[in-house]
C-alpha positions as CSV (number, residue, x, y, z in Angstrom):
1,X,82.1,-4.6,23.4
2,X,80.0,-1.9,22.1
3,X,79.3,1.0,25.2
4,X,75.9,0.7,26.8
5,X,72.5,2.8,25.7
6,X,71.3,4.9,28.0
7,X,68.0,3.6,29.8
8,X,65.1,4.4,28.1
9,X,61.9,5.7,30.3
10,X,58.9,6.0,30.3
11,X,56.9,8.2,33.2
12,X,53.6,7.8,34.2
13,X,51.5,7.8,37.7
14,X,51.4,5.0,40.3
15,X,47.5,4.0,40.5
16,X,46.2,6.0,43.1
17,X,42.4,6.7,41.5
18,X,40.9,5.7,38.4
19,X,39.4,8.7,38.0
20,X,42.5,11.0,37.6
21,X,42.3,12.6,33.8
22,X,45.2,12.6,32.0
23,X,46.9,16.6,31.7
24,X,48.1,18.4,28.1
25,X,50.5,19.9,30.8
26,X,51.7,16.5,32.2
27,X,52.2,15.1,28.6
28,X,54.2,18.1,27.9
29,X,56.9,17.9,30.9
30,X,59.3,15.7,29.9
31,X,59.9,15.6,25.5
32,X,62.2,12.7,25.9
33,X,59.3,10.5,27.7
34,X,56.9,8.5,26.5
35,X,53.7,9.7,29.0
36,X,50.9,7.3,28.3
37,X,48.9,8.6,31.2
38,X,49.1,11.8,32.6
39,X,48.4,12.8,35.6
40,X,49.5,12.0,39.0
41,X,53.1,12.0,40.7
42,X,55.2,10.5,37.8
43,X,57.5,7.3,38.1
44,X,60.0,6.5,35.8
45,X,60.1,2.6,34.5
46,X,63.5,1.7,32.8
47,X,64.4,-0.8,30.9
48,X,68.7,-1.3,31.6
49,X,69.3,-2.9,35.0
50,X,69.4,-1.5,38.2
51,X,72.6,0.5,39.6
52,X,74.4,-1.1,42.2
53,X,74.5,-4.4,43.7
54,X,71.0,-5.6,45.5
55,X,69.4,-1.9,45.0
56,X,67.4,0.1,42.9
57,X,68.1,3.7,42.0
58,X,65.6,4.7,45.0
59,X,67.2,2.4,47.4
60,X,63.9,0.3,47.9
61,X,65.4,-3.5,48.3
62,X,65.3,-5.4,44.9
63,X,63.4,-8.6,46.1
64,X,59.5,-7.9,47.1
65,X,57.1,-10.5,47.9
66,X,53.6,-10.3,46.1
67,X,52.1,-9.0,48.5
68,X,54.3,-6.4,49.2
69,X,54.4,-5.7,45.7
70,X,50.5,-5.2,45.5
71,X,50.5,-3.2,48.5
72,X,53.3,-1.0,46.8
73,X,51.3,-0.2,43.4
74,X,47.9,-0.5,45.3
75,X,46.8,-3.7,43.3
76,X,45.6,-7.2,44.0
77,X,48.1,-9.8,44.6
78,X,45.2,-11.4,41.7
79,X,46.5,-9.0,39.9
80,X,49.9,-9.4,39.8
81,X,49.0,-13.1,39.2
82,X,46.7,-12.3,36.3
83,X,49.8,-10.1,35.0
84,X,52.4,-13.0,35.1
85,X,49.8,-15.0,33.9
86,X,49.5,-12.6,30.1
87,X,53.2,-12.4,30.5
88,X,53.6,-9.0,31.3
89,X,55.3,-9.8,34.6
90,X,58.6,-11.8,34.8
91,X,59.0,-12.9,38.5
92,X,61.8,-14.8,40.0
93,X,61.0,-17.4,42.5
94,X,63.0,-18.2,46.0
95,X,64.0,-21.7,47.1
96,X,60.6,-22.6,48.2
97,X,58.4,-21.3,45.3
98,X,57.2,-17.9,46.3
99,X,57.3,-14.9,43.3
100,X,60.1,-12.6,44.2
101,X,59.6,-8.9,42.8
102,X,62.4,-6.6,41.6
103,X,61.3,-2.8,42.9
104,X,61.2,-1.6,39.3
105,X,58.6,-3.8,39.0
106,X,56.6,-1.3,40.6
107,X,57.2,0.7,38.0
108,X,56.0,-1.7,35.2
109,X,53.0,-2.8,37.4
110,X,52.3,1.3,36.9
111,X,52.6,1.5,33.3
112,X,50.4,-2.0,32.9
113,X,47.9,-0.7,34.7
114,X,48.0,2.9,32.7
115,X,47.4,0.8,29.6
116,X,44.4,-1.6,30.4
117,X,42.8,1.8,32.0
118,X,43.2,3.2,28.3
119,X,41.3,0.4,26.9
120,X,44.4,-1.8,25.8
121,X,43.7,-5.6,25.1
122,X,46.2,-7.8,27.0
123,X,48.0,-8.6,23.6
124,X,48.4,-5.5,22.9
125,X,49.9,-4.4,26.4
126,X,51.9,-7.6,26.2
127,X,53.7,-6.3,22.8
128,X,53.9,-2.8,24.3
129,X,55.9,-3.9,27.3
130,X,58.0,-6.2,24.8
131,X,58.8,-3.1,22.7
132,X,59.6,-0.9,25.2
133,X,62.6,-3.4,26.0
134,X,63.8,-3.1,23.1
135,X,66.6,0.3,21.7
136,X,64.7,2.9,20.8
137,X,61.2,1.7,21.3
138,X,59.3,4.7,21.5
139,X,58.7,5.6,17.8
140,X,57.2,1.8,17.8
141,X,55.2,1.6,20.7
142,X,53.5,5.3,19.4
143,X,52.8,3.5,15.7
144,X,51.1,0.8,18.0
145,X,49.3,3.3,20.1
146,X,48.3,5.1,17.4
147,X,47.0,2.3,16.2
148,X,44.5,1.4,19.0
149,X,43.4,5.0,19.2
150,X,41.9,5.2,15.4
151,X,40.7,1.4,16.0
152,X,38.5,2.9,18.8
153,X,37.8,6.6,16.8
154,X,36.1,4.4,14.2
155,X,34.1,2.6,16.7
156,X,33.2,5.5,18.4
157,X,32.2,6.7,15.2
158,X,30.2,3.6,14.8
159,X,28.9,3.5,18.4
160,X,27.5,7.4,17.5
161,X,26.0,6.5,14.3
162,X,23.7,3.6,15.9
163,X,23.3,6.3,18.7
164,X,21.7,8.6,16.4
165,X,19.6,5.8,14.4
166,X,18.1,4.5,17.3
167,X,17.2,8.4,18.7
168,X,15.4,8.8,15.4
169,X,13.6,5.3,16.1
170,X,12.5,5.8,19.4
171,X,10.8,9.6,18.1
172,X,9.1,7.9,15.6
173,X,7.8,5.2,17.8
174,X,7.2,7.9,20.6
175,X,5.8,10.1,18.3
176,X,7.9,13.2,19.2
177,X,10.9,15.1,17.6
């Protein structure tokens, strides 16, 4: 059996205001990171299993309700639902039904909600989170980001032009320059 790949990661902040603007200095800190959003205390999602029986590499317990959960990454428990829902979110449920949470989850819930505050469709946040999965994701999940980011250049671009045309509309119907 072939040794095991190191965990891959991928650092961003925990939500704590939508307002925080991303940093060239916080995109800088770590070369071997993927930092979507910058800014904020950074967290560190992995995608190889937690050490240790029951535990996560910060000691939280492995098995969080929803709510707890929600509270933890300061989201809705709609949210979360809305998450499994797009299939972003993989909970497993206890012997009467309720969603049980690993604490890494915490992490993803992070990274999800990095993504939709850049602008990413659900599909394309569901591949993202399906990529970085995978072995050596990040040169794909880039290509993809990429991607989006000329997608919404050229309708920026397009969103300016129309800008512009309807300036020079309303002088001539205003009759000023």
């Amino acid at each position: 059996m072939p040794p095991a790949e190191p965990a891959q990661r991928l650092e961003f902040p925990m939500r704590s205001d939508a307002s925080t603007a991303p940093s060239s200095d916080d995109a800088a800190a770590s070369p071997k990171a993927l930092s979507p959003c910058g800014g904020g205390p950074a967290h560190r999602l992995e995608s190889t299993s937690e050490s240790g029986p029951g535990r996560h590499h910060d000691s939280a317990p492995v098995s969080l309700s929803i709510s707890e959960l929600a509270h933890r990454c300061q989201v809705s428990t709609r949210s979360l639902r809305y998450y499994e829902e797009q299939g972003l979110l993989f909970p497993s449920r206890n012997a009467v039904g309720h969603r049980r949470y690993r604490a890494k989850d915490a992490d993803c819930v992070g990274f999800i909600q990095c993504l939709y505050g850049a602008g990413l469709p659900s599909d394309l946040i569901r591949t993202v989170v399906q990529e970085w999965k995978l072995p050596d994701s990040a040169p794909r999940i880039e290509a993809l980001l990429r991607t989006r980011h000329a997608e919404l250049s050229r309708e920026a671009e397009e969103l300016h032009s129309k800008l512009t045309g309807l300036e020079a509309v309303l002088n001539a119907v205003t009759g000023s320059s």
